[in-house]
C-alpha positions as CSV (number, residue, x, y, z in Angstrom):
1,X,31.9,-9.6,-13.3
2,X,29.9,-12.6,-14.7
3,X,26.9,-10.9,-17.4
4,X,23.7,-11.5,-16.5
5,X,21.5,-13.4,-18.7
6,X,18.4,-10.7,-17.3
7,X,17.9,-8.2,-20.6
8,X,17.1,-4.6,-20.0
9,X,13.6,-5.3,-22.1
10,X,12.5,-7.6,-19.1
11,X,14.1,-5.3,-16.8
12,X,11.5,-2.9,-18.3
13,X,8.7,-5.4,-18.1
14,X,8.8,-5.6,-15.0
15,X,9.4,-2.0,-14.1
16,X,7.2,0.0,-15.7
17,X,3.6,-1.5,-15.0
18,X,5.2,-1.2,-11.3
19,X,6.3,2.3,-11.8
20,X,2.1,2.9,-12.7
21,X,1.0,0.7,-9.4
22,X,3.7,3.4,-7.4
23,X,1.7,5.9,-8.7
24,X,-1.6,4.1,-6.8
25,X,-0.7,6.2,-3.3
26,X,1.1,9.2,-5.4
27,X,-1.5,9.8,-7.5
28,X,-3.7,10.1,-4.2
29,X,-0.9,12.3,-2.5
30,X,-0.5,14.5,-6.0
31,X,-4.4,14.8,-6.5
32,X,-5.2,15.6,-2.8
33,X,-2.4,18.0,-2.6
34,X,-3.3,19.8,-6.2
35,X,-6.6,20.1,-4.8
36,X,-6.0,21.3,-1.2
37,X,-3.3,23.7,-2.3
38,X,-5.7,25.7,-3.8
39,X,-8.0,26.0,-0.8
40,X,-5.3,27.1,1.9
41,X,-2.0,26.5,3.7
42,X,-3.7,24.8,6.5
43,X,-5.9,22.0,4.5
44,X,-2.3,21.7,2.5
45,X,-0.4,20.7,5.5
46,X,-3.3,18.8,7.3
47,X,-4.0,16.6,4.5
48,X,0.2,16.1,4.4
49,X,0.5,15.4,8.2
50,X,-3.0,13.2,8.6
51,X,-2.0,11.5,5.3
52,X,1.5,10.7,6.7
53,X,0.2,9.3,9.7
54,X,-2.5,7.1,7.8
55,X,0.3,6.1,5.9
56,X,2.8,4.7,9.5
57,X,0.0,2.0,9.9
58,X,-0.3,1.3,6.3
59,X,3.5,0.1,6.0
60,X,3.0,-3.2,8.5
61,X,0.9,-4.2,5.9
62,X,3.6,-2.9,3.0
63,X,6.5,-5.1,4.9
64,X,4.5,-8.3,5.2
65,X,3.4,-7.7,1.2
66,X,7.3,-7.5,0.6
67,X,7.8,-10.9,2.3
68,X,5.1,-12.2,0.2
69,X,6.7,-10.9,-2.7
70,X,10.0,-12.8,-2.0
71,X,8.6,-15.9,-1.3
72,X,6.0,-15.9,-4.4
73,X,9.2,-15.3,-6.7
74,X,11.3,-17.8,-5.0
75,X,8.8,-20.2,-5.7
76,X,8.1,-18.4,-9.3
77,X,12.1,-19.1,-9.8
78,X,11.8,-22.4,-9.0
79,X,8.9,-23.3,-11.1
80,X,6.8,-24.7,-7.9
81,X,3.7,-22.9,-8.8
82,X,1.2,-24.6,-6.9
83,X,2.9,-23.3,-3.8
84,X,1.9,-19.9,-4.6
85,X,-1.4,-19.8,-4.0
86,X,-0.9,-22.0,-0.4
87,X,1.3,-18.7,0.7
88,X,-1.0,-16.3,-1.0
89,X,-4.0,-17.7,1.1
90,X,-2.0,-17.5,4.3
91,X,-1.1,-13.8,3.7
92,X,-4.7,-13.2,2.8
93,X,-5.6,-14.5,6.2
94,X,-2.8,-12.6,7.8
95,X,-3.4,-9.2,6.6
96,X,-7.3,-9.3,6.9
97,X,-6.5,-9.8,10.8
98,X,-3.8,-7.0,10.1
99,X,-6.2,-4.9,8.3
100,X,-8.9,-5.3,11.3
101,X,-6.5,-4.7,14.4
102,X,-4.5,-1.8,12.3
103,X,-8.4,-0.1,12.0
104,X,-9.4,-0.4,15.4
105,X,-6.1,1.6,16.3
106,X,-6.9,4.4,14.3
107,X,-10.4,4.5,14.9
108,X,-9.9,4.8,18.7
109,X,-6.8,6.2,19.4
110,X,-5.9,8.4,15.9
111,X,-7.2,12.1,17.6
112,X,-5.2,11.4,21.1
113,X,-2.1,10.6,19.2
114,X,-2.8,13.7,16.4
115,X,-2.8,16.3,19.5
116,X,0.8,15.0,21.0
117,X,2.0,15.1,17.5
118,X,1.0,18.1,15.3
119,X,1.1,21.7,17.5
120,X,-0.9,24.1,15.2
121,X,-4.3,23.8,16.8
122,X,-5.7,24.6,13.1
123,X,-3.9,21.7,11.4
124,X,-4.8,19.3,14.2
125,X,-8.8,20.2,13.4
126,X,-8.2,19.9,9.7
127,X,-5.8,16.6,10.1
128,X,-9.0,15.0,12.3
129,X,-11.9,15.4,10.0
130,X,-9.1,14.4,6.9
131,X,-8.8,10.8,8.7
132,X,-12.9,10.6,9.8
133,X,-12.9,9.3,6.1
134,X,-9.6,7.5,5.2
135,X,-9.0,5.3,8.5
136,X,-11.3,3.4,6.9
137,X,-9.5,2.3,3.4
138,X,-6.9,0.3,5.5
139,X,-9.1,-2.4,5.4
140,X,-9.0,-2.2,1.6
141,X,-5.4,-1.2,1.5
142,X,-3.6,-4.2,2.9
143,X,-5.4,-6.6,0.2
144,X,-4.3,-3.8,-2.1
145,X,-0.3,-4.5,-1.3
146,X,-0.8,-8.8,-1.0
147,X,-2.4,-8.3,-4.4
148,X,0.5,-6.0,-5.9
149,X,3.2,-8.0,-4.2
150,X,1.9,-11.2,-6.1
151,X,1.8,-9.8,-9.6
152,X,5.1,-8.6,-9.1
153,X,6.6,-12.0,-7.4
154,X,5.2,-13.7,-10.7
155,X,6.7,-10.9,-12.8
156,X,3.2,-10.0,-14.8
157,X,2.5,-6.8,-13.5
158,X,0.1,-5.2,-16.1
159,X,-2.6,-5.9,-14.0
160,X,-0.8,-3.2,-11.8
161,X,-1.2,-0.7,-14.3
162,X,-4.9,-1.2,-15.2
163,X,-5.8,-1.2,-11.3
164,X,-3.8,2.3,-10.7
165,X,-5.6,4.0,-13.8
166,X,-8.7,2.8,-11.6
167,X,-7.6,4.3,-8.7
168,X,-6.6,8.0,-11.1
169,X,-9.8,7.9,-12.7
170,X,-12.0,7.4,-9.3
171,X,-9.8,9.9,-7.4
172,X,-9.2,12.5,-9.8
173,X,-12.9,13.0,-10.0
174,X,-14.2,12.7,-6.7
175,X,-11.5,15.1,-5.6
176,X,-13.0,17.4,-7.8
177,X,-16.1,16.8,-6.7
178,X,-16.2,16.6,-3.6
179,X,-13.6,19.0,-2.0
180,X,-15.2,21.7,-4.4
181,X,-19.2,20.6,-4.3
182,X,-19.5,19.8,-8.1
183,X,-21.8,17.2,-10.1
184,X,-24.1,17.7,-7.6
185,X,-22.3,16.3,-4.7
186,X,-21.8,18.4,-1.4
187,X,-18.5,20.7,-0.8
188,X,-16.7,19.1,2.0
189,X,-13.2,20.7,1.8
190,X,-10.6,18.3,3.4
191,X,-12.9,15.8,4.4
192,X,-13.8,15.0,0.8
193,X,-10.4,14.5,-0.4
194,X,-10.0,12.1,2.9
195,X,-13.0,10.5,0.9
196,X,-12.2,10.4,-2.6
197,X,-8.9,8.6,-1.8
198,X,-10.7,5.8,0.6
199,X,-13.2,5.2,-3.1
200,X,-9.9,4.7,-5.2
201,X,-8.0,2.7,-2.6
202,X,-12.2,0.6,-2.6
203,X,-12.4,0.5,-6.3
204,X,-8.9,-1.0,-7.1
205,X,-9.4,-3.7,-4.1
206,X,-12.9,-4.7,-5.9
207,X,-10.9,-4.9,-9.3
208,X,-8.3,-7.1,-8.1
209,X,-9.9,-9.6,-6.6
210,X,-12.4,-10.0,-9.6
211,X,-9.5,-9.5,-12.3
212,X,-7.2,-12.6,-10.7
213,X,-9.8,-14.8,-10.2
214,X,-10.9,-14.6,-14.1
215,X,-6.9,-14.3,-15.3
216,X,-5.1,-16.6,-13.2
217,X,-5.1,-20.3,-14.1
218,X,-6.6,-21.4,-10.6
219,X,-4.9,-25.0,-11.4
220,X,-1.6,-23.5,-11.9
221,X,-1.0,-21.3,-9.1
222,X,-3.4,-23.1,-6.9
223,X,-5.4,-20.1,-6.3
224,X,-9.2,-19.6,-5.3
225,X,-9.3,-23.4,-3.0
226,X,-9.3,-23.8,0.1
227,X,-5.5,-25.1,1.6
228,X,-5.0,-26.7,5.0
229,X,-3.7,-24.0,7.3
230,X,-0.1,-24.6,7.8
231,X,1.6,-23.2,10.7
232,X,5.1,-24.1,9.4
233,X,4.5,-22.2,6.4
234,X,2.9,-19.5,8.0
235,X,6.2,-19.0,10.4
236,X,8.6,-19.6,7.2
237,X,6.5,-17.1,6.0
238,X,6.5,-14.5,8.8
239,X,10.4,-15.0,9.0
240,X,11.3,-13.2,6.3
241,X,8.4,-10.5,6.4
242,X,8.5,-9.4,9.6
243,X,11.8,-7.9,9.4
244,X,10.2,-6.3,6.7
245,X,7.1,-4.8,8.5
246,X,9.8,-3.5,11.3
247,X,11.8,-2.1,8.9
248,X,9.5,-0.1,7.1
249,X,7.6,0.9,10.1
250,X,11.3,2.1,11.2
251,X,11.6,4.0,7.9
252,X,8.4,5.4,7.0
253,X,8.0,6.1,11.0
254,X,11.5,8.1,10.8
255,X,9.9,9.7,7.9
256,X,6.9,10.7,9.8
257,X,9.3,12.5,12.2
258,X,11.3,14.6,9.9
259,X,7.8,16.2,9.4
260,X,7.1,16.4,12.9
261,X,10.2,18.1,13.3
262,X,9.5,20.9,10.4
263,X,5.8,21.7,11.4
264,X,7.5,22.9,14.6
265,X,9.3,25.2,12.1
266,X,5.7,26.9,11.7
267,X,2.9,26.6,9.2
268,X,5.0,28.2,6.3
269,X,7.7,25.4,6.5
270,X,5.0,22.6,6.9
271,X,2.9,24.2,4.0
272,X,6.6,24.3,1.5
273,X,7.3,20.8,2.4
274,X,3.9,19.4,1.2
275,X,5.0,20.7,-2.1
276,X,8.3,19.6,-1.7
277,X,7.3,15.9,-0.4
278,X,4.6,15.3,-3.4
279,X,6.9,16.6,-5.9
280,X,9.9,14.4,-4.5
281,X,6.8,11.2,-4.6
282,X,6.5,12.2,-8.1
283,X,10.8,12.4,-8.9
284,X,11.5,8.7,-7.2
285,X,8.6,6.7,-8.7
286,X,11.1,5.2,-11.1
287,X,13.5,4.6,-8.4
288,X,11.0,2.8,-6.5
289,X,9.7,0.7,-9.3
290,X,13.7,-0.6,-10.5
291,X,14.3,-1.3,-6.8
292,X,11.1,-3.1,-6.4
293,X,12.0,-5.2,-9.6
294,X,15.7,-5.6,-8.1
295,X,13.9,-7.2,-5.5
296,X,12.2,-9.7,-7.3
297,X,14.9,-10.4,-9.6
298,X,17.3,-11.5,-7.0
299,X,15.2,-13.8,-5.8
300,X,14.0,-15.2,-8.7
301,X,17.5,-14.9,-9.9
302,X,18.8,-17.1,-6.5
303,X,15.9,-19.6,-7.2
304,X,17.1,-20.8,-10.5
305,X,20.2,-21.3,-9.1
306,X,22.4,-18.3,-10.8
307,X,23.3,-16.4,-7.7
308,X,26.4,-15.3,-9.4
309,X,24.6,-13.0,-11.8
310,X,23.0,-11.3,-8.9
311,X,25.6,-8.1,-9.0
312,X,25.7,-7.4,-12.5
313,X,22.3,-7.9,-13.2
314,X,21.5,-5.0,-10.2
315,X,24.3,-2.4,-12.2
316,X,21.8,-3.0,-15.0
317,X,18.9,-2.4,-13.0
318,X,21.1,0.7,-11.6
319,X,21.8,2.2,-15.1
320,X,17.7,1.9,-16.2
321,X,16.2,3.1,-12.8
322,X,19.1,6.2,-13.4
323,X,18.3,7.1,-16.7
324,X,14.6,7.3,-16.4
325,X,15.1,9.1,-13.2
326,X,17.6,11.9,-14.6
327,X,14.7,12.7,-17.3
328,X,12.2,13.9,-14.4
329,X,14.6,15.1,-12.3
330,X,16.4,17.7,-15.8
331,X,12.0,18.3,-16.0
332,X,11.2,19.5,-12.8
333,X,15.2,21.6,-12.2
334,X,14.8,23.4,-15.2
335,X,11.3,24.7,-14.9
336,X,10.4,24.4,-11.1
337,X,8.1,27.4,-10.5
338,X,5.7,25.7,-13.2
339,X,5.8,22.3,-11.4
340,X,5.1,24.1,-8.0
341,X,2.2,26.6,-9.1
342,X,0.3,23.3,-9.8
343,X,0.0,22.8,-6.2
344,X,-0.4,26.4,-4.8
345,X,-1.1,29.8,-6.0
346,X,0.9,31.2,-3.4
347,X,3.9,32.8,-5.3
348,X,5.5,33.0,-1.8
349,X,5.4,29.6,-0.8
350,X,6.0,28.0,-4.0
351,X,9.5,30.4,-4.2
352,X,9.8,29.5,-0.7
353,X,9.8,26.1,-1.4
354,X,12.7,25.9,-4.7
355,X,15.5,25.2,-2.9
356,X,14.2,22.1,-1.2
357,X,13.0,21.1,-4.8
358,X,16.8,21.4,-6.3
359,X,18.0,19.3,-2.8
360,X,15.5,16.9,-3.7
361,X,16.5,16.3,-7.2
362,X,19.9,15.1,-6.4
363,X,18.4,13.0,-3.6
364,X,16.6,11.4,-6.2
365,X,19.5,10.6,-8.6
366,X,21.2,9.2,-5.5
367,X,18.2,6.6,-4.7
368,X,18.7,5.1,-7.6
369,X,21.8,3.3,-6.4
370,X,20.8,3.2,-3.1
371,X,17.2,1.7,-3.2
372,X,18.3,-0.9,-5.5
373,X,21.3,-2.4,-3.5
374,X,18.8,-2.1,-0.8
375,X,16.2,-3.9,-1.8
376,X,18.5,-6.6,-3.2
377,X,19.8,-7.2,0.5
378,X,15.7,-8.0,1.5
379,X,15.7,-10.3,-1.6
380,X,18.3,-12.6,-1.1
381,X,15.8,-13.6,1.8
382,X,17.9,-11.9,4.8
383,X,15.5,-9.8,5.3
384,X,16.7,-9.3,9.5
385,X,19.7,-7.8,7.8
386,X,17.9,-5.5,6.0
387,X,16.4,-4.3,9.2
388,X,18.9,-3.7,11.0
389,X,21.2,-2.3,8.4
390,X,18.5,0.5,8.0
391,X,17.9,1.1,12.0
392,X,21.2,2.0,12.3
393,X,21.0,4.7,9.5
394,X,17.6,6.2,10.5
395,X,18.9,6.5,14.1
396,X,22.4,9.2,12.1
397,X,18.7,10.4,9.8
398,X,16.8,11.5,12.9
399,X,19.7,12.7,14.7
400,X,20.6,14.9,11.3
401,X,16.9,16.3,10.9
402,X,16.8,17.2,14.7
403,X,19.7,19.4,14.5
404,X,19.0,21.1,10.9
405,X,15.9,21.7,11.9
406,X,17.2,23.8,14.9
407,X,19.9,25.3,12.9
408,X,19.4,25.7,9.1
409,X,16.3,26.6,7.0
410,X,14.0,24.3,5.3
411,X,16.3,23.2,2.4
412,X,18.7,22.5,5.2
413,X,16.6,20.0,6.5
414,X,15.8,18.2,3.3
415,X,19.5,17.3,2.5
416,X,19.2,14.4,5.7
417,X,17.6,12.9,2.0
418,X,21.4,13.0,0.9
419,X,22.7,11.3,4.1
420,X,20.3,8.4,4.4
421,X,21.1,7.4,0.7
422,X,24.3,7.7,0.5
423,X,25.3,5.6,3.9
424,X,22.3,3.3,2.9
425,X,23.6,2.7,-0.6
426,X,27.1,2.1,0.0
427,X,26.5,-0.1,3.0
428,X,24.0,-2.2,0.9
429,X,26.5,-1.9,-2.4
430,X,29.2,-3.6,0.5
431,X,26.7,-6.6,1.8
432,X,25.5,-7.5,-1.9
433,X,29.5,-7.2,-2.9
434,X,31.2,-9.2,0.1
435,X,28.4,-11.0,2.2
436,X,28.0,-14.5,2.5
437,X,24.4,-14.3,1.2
438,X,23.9,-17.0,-1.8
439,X,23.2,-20.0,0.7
440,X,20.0,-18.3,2.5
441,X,17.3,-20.7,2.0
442,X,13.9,-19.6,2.8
């Protein structure tokens, strides 16, 4: 295997201010569940099934950012600057119109759709009044990916960190205020955990914009002036991320339905996985931040010509995103009931849910591999590939949950986790290995 000129101190670089922009939506997920755990069962497993519904619209915007994110550090690794701004403008003016249309959905349809989806008649209330206040950060949100996906395609993420200790600070707070009625501010329960989160997700688009246009050299990157719309570009563009946007629709969407399928399993086995599901955010933050940073890598990597380091430079990433991973993961086995009890003071539903934590934990030491190779397949640029490489496997997911969740208990159902990464991981380990990737030009 050739080495790989990448050091693991760039590696790291890149990763870790990414690792503190993944916690952006975790934190919100951790806080609001924290928070709501302590209230009741029911505001618990609203918040989780609202939020995970929020969260289906929010990952057309997350695919198109990806795309963005190739193409920025394609052009990064290539040292044609000036380009990057031209295709930062045109996703700016694709995901405003994204943002808008992706709104109006919610807005109007959101309540029909919640009543096919969640049975509990309680959770369905709770789950409506939760998204009265966070439909609206989606606006905010898809500027909130274009912005992250550019830092990262540049590799200077630390702007990343500063903007998710933003988004802490505001929601910690206000989730304390508001869902309790403290510094003065009225006690709304659900609802103002909905609306601590849409300030946060506000507060970090406000810093972004104001942050790049004071840091980045506007000559450089072409940034902040006005650049003849080019359809071309904008189809080049929407060529790579639109297999994106499907394909994370397709997962996050299949994800949706494995909790669809478990709050049929009554309002215990919803309330346990809300635990489970934050804590499991919490374990694969590292594993999302290396496979994120595998991404961009492999592009850059392909742009400067030295496709043949691509496979020994994503064992590195590999060996990194496992070791940081295996220190949360040895954290959260060895003392779970502590973990858990920060979420709920139920003792029965936090004992209920420690089997599905120790199924989790080796799901996460199996992402590491699995992510990575996958997101190396969506940044060599053959980004269709990557979509339907992963259709296939949430089709055997969905078929998996469906039956455990008719047949086994809760922990049951949590090891389709297992499955999905390991078929995902060795089919993506095979493509990087043996397919004729190295000539896509894009």
């Amino acid at each position: 295997m050739i080495k790989t000129s990448v050091t693991n101190r760039e590696i790291w670089r890149i990763a870790y201010p990414i690792m503190l922009g993944n916690l952006a939506q975790t934190i919100i997920t951790f806080t609001d569940t924290a928070f709501l755990g302590h209230l009741g069962t029911i505001e618990l497993s609203a918040s989780m099934m609202a939020g995970l519904f929020y969260y289906v619209f929010t990952t057309l915007a997350m695919g198109f950012a990806i795309g963005i994110q190739i193409f920025i550090a394609r052009r990064f690794g290539e040292g044609n600057y000036k380009k990057i701004g031209e295709v930062f403008q045109h996703g700016a003016m694709f995901v405003l119109v994204l943002g808008l249309l992706l709104f109006s959905i919610l807005f109007f349809f959101s309540h029909p759709l919640l009543r096919v989806i969640i049975e509990s008649p309680n959770i369905y209330a709770a789950g409506c009044e939760y998204l009265k206040f966070r439909q609206f950060g989606i606006i905010f949100v898809v500027f909130n990916f274009l912005f992250r996906s550019f830092y990262v395609g540049i590799s200077d993420t630390k702007i990343i960190t500063f903007s998710t200790l933003i988004m802490a600070i505001v929601n910690i707070f206000l989730d304390w205020a508001l869902i309790f009625g403290r510094a003065g501010l009225p006690e709304m329960g659900i609802g103002g955990a909905a609306l601590a989160s849409l300030m946060a997700e506000v507060s970090a688009f406000f810093f972004f914009w104001i942050v790049t246009y004071i840091k980045i050299p506007h000559e450089k990157f072409g940034m902040f002036r006005w650049h003849k719309w080019q359809p071309a570009l904008m189809g080049d563009i929407l060529k790579v991320a639109f297999p994106c946007m499907i394909q994370r629709l397709f997962s996050f969407g299949a994800w949706f339905i494995f909790f669809v399928m478990i709050e049929k399993m009554g309002e215990m086995a919803i309330g346990v996985s809300s635990v489970v599901r934050s804590t499991y955010m919490i374990l694969i933050i590292p594993g999302f931040a290396f496979a994120a940073t595998a991404n961009t890598l492999t592009s850059r990597i392909i742009g400067e010509g030295k496709s043949d380091e691509v496979m020994s430079t994503l064992w590195k990433v590999v060996k990194n995103s496992l070791l940081c991973s295996a220190v949360l993961v040895a954290v959260v086995a060895v003392i779970p009931h502590l973990f858990l009890h920060i979420y709920t003071d139920d003792a029965a539903l936090a004992q209920a849910a420690i089997p599905s934590v120790y199924v989790i934990c080796v799901a996460t030491l199996l992402s590491t591999l699995s992510m990575t190779f996958f997101e190396a397949v969506s940044g060599t640029g053959n980004t269709t590939a990557a979509m339907a490489l992963e259709f296939g496997i949430l089709i055997i997911y969905i078929i998996y949950v469906f039956l455990m969740s008719k047949t086994s208990t809760i922990a049951g159902v949590w090891t389709a986790e297992w499955v999905y990464n390991i078929l995902i991981g060795l089919i993506s380990f095979v493509y990087i290995w043996k397919a004729d990737w190295r000539k896509k030009k894009i």
